[in-house]
C-alpha positions, 0 to 999 in steps of 0.5 A: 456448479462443478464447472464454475468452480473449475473455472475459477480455479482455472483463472487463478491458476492462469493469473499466477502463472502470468504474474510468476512469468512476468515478475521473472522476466522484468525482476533481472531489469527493474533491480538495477532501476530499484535506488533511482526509481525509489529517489525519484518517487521521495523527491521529485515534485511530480511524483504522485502524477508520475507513480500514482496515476499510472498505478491506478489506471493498471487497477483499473483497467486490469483484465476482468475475468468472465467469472469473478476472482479474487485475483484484481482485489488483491492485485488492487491491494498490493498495488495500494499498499505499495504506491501510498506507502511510497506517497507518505514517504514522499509527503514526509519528504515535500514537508521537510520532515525527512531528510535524504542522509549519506550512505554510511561506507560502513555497516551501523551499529544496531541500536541499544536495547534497552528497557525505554527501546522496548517500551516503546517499540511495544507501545508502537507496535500495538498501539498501530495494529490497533489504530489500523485495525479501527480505521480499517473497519470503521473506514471500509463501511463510510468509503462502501456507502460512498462508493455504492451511493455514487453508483447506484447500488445497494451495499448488500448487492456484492455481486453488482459491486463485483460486476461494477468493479467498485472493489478496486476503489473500495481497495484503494481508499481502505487499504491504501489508506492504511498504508498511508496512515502507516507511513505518514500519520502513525509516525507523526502521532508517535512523535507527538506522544514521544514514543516515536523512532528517532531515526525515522525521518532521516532514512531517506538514502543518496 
């Protein structure tokens, strides 16, 4: 037992130390790539073949360590996040909802607080944790059946899971499908419900 949980300690150890080391080396060359990468995955067409894709084989097909980690469901997870944030946006763009807007020469004023501003800020902060936090629980339990039902397994049999890597779908479907909710469907119902920020659709930059 000791030596188990030695070794996955260990392999935690070796994954962040490989994650630090690669984050340092590609950071210095990917920061002057971040504006045109970012336009590209807003605008063009084939973006979600061109970003989603290779993002999910990268799940996919990450290194499974002999004894099971956490390390690949979070790295699903940040991975998830990132890339259908992005393909919110992206649909928000392909729809005509979000507008690409000059770079302001100048630094912007902040807005007005006023009691309306606060108001609304409130209602949408709380009422999209909790519209998350519902999507969450209710989603993971529907996309875990499904996910167990297409692969033969019990959903009480977490080690099978692990063994078949279904974390990394379950991952994708629940937390990136709140990531997308946050940017696509939240905005849309807050606008709905005149809560919503007037600026939002307009961020898109040159």
């Amino acid at each position: 037992m000791l030596e188990r949980k030695l070794k996955f300690h260990t392999n935690m150890f070796q994954d962040c130390l490989a994650g630090i080391t690669m984050t340092l080396l590609s950071l210095p060359l990917m920061l002057s790539y971040v504006e045109a990468v970012d336009h590209f995955q807003v605008t063009h067409p084939l973006s979600p073949l061109v970003c989603v894709l290779p993002q999910i084989l990268a799940c996919v097909y990450y290194p499974k360590p002999k004894i099971w980690s956490i390390t690949r469901g979070d790295t699903s997870n940040i991975v998830s996040m990132g890339t259908l944030v992005g393909m919110g946006t992206w649909l928000n763009y392909q729809l005509g909802w979000m507008h690409e807007t000059p770079v302001p020469s100048e630094l912007q004023p902040l807005p007005s607080v006023t009691m309306e501003w606060f108001l609304y800020s409130l209602i949408r902060t709380i009422g999209g944790v909790v519209a998350l936090a519902t999507f969450r629980i209710v989603f993971k339990k529907i996309a875990l059946k499904f996910l167990c039902n297409c692969a033969g397994v019990e959903v009480e049999d977490i080690p099978k899971q692990r063994e078949l890597g279904l974390e990394v779908p379950l991952r994708w479907l629940v937390v990136g499908g709140m990531a997308f909710n946050t940017a696509f469907t939240l905005p849309i119902v807050f606008q709905q419900l005149g809560i919503g920020r007037e600026n939002y659709y307009s961020e898109v930059g040159l």
